[in-house]
N, C-alpha and C positions, 0 to 999 in steps of 0.2 A: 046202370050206365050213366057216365056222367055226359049234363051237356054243358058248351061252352057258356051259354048263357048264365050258368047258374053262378059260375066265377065273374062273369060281368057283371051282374047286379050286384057283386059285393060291395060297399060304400068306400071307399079310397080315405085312406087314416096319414095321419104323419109320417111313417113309416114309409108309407107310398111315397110321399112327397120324395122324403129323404132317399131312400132308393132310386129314384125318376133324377133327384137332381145328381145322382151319384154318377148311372149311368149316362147323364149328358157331359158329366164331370171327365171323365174317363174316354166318350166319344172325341172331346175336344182335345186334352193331354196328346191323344195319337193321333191330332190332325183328321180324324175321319169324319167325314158329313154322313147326315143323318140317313144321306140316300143311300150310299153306302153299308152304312150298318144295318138300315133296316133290309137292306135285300140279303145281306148274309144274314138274318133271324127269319126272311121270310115273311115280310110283314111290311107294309106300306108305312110311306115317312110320316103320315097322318095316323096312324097308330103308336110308330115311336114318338111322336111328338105329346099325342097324349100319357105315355108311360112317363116319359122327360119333367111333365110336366105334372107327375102324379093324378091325373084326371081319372087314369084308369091302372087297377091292381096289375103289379109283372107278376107270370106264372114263375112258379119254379124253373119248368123245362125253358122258359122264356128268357128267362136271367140266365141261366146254364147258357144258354146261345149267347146274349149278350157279352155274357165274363169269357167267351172264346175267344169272340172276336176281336174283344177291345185287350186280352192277354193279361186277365186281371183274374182271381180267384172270390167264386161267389161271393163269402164272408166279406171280402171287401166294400160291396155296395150297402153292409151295414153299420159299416164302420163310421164313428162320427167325428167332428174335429177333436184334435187332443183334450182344448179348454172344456167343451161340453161332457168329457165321460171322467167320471169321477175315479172311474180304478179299473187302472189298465189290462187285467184280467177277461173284463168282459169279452175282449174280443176272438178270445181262446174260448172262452164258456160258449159263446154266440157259436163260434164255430162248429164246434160240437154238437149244438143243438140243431144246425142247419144240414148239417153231415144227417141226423138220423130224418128231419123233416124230408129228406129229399128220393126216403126209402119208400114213404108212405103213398098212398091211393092220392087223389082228390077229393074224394067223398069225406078223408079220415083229417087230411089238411082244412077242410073247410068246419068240420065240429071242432077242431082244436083252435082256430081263430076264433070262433062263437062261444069256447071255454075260454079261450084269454078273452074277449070285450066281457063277460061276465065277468070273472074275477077282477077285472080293473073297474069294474062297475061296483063292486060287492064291497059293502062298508067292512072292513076287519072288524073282528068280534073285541068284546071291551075286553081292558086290561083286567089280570087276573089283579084279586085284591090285596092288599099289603099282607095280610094273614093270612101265609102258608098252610101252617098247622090245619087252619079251620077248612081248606082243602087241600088232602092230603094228594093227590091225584094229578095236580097242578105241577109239579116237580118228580113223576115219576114217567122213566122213560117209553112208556107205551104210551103216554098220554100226548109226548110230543113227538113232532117228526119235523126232522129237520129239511132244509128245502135240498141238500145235496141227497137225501134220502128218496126225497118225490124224484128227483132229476134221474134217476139211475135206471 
């Protein structure tokens, strides 16, 4: 059983931020106050004040209520400015991945956040050496997996 608290003690990352400023980005666009929205999510303006302000993690089911009300589609609150995102793909690939994150438990969302702060933590392994030959294994296809491979 999951309990609420265990998503609260997550530590709130940039991503929070960026989300929090998205959905007060999108509150403001449609004129609606924060008293407002948060009574359509169900939740006191001193809770949406802290999501706004990235203090504390939006749940999925949380931002689903949010992207309702304010008539915006989830993917959207992770969209960034055009200057900041290098290739305009991303937001179709995001999309995607948010489409399946949004099939999963809470139990199986919160070990794939603790797999991604790992992996962004985790130094990449060293470059293979200029001399192929001397490892053969280096250039053959079982050896690599491409990352559209992992994603599928």
């Amino acid at each position: 059983m999951h309990s609420r608290g265990m998503l609260d003690s997550l530590i709130a990352d940039p991503m929070d931020t960026l989300v929090g400023q998205r959905v007060r980005q999108a509150r403001l666009e449609v004129q609606m106050t924060a008293a407002s929205l948060a009574a359509c999510a169900g939740i006191t303006s001193q809770q949406l004040s802290k999501f706004e302000l990235g203090h504390n993690r939006i749940h999925i089911g949380q931002l689903w209520l949010f992207a309702q009300a304010l008539g915006r589609p989830v993917d959207w609150f992770f969209e960034t400015p055009e200057a900041a995102r290098p290739d305009r793909r991303v937001g179709r690939k995001t999309q995607g991945f948010f489409k399946i994150l949004e099939t999963l438990e809470p139990e199986s969302l919160r070990l794939i956040a603790g797999m991604a702060r790992m992996l962004a933590t985790t130094r990449p392994p060293a470059a293979p050496p200029h001399n192929a030959a001397a490892h053969p294994r280096a250039h053959s296809p079982s050896a690599q997996t491409s990352p559209r491979q992992i994603l599928r």
